[in-house]
C-alpha positions, 0 to 999 in steps of 0.5 A: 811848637806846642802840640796845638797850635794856639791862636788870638782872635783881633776883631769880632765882627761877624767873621770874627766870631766865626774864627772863633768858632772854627779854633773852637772846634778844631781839636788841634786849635786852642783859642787863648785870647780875643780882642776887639774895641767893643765891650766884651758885653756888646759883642754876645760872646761871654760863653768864649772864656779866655782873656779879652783886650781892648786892643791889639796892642795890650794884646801882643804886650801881655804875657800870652804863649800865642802862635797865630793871631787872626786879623778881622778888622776893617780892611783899611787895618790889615795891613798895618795891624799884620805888620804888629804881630809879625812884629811880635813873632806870631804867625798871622792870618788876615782875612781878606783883602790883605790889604788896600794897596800893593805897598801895603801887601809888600810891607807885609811881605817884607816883615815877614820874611824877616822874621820867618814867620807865615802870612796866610790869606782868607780866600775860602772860595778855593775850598768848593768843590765846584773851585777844585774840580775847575782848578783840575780841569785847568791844570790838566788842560782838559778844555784845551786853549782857554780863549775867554773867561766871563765873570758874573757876580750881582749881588744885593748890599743895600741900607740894611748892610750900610745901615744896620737898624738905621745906624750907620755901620761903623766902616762899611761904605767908609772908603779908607777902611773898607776900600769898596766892593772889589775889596770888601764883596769879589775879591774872592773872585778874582782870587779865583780868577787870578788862581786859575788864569794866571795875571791880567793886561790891557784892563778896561773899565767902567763904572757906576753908583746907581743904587748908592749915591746917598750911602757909599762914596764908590761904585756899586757897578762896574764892567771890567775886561781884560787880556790873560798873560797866558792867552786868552781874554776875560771880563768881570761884571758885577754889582751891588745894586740887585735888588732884594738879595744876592742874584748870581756869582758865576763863571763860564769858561770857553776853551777850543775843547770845551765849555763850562759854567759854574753858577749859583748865587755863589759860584757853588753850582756846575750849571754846564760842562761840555768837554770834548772826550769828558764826562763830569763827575760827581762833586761833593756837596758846597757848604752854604753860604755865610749867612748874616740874616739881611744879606749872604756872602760866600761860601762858609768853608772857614773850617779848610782855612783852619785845617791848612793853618794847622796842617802848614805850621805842623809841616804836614801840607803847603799853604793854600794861599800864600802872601804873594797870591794875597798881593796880588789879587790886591794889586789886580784890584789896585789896576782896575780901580786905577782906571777910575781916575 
């Protein structure tokens, strides 16, 4: 492998063109080629001077040294597109969901496997320091038997994300390419849950459009609970119908030594720790939220993803979210919403 490892960009969306601005500034990062089916002119990115494609298809048959190629499309396309380039001998980096169905992330799998090349998931959330200091008291089972685990995240999607300037978005709110709001807003919390807690059984749900009837076709509300595998008992709770703005992600966690709660609009903030023969130590500062003007999402914590790409492919470090995890926050997913039907 070249001295730096050299990367494509396949959708240019709003996180598409913040990979490009992480390969950017990444000294061991060389970007070679973008690719997205709007003009280069439409998407404001003439200062990035580098081959552009229309698809990703031109993209893998032109004669470019590439070593990883970033998936930021819709998320109906991941899986699919993932399977082309690992095709094509690249490393790939998809940004979640891997994709929308188990079989699809087991495809995914599969082809990789076959060809030795890596699959490296987006799940930024991992990268907080609140995340790291949770991951550590958990491993060291610093709150004893974990006996329940509540999840809160309420956030604001309204017609301004659905209906940017009264149009209709592309994909947003299509359910074959954007799946719903577990896939497309939390699944980076239940990343966090799964990363943490183990699996999850016996999954009960309900479900509600309040705010959304004449704009998706899903829920915009659902309460979810469930028993760990490891012990334990859990429930989600979430939302896109708040109004105005982003209200809370959050998690507490109930142990037989202790409690805790990581709050914030963004799970970014250790609101409580109670932990018997403990004292909380200083965190470093969160990055801030990604901000796409009418609305936020989760931390903007990008720059680690990268870091570990390079670090994984150099043999310097493991990877941070490996395909299986990838998988299986799809299939914990695919379960609840299973339970729709």
């Amino acid at each position: 492998m070249s001295e730096k490892i050299r990367f494509a960009v396949v959708g240019l969306g709003h996180i598409g063109k913040r990979h490009v601005q992480m390969i950017q500034r990444n000294s061991e990062c060389e970007l070679k080629a973008i690719c997205d089916i709007k003009s280069l002119e439409k998407l404001s990115l003439d200062d990035v001077k580098v081959p552009f494609f229309s698809s990703l298809d031109a993209l893998l048959e032109a004669d470019l040294e590439v070593d990883v190629v970033c998936i930021c499309t819709p998320n109906g396309l991941h899986a699919k597109q993932a399977i082309s380039v690992l095709d094509a001998q690249k490393h790939v980096v998809i940004e979640k969901p891997m994709g929308l169905s188990k079989a699809e992330c087991e495809a995914v799998i599969f082809k990789s496997l076959n060809v030795s090349k890596r699959v490296f998931c987006v799940m930024q959330n991992r990268y907080s320091p609140p995340s790291l200091w949770l991951k550590e008291v958990i491993e060291e089972k610093k709150l004893g038997e974990i006996f329940q685990v509540q999840i809160n995240c309420y956030w604001n999607r309204d017609e301004r994300y659905y209906y940017p300037k009264g149009i209709k978005h592309d994909w947003k709110g299509d359910l074959a390419l954007d799946g719903g709001v577990l896939f497309t807003q939390f699944a980076h919390f239940i990343d966090i849950l799964y990363w943490l807690f183990g699996d999850v059984a016996d999954i009960q749900a309900k479900f509600h459009n309040f705010a959304h009837q004449n704009i998706t076709t899903f829920e915009d509300t659902g309460l979810v609970n469930f028993r760990f595998v490891n012990g334990g008992v859990g429930c989600l709770n979430y939302s896109t119908a708040v109004w105005g703005k982003n209200l809370e992600s959050s998690m507490t966690v109930i142990g037989s030594k202790g409690s805790l709660k990581i709050g914030g609009q963004y799970m970014n903030e250790v609101e409580y720790c109670h932990i018997d023969d403990y004292e909380m130590p200083a965190l470093p500062p969160t990055n801030p939220a990604n901000d796409y003007g009418a609305y936020k999402g989760s931390a903007a914590n990008h720059v680690y993803v990268f870091k570990n790409v390079v670090d994984v492919l150099k043999g310097r470090k493991a990877i941070t979210t490996n395909a299986l995890e990838g998988m299986k926050v799809v299939e914990i997913i695919e379960r609840i919403y299973l339970l729709k039907q």
